[in-house]
Structure formats: C-alpha cells, structure tokens
C-alpha atoms as one frame of an Amber mdcrd trajectory, in Angstrom:
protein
   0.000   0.000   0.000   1.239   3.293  -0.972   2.518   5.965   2.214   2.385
   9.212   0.641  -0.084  11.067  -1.827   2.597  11.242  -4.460   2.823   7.440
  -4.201  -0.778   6.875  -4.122  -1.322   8.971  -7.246   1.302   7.182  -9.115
  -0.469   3.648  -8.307  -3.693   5.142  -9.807  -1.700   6.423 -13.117   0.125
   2.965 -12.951  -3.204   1.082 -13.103  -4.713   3.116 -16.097  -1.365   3.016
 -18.598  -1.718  -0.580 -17.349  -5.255  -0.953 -18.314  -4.608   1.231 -21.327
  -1.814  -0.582 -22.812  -3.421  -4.206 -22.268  -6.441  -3.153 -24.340  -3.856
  -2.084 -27.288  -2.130  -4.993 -26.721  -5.435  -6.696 -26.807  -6.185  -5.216
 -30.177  -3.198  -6.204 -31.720  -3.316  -9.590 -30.765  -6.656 -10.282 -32.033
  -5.673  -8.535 -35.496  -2.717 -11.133 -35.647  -4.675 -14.182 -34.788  -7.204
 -13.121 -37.159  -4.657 -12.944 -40.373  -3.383 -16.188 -38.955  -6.996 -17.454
 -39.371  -7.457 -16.271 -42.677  -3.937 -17.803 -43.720  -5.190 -21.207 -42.180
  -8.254 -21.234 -44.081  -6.472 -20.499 -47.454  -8.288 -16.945 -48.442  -5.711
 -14.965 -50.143  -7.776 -11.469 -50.408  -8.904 -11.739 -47.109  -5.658 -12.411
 -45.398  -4.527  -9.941 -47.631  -6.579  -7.482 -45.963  -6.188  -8.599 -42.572
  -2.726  -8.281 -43.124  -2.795  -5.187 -43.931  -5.224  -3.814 -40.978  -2.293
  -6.310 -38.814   0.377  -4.361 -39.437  -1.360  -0.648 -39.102  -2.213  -2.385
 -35.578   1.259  -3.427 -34.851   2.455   0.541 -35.589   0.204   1.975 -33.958
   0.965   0.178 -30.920   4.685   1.253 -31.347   4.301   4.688 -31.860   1.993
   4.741 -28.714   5.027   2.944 -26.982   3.295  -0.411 -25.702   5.349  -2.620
 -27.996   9.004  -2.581 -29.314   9.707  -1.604 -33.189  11.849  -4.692 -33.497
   9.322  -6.782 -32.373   6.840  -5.559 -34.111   8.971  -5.920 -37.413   9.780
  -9.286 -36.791   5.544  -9.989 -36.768   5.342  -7.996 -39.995   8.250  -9.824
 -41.348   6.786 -13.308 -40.539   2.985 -12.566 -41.646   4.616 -11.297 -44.967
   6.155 -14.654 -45.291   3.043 -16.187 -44.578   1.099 -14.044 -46.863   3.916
 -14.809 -50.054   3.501 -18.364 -49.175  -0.035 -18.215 -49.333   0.227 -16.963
 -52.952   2.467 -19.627 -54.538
C-alpha cells in the first residue's frame, strides 16, 4: 500500500497506462490471430486485408510505446512470409 499522496497517485496512473496498454495490446493480438486465421483457411484477399489492418495495428501500438519496433517488425516480417507463401 502506498505511504504518501505522491505514491498513491502514481499507483492510480500505474493502473490506467496498465489498463490502457493491455487493451492495445489486446487489439493487436486479435488482429494477428485473425490474419493467422485467414492464412489457415487459405483466403488470399482476405488475409490480404487482414494483413494489412495487422500491421497498421502493430504501428500503432509502437508509436503509442506499448510494444518494441523490433518486435513488431519481426511480426510484420513473418505474416509477410506467410502471406507470399499463401500466394504460390
């Protein structure tokens, strides 16, 4: 439990970036799994699209500063991979 008012203010700003950054993280997961899902399934101009609104998800999260650039690269990189696959 938090002593002073400074501290006890900084818990309740804690708990709402906290809050905050799990629903982006959220967001971003759910765009991911649903490109995977369209990948699985075999619908190029679907996962095409879901690809694309992946990856907007994935930078937005960066510049907002819940997720690393790198990692969200590598994700881009690997759902690219997936996507070229898909089209051969």
């Amino acid at each position: 439990m938090a002593n002073t008012k400074s501290a006890e203010k900084r818990a309740r700003t804690s708990e709402k970036r906290r809050m905050y950054n799990k629903s982006i993280k959220s967001r971003v997961r759910t765009m991911v799994a649903k490109f995977e899902q369209a990948v699985l399934s075999g619908e190029r101009e679907s996962a095409s699209a879901r690809y694309v609104q992946a990856a907007s998800a994935l930078d937005k999260a960066v510049s907002k500063g819940v997720l690393h650039k790198n990692l969200a690269a590598r994700k881009k990189s690997r759902m690219a991979k997936k996507l070229a696959a898909l089209g051969q």
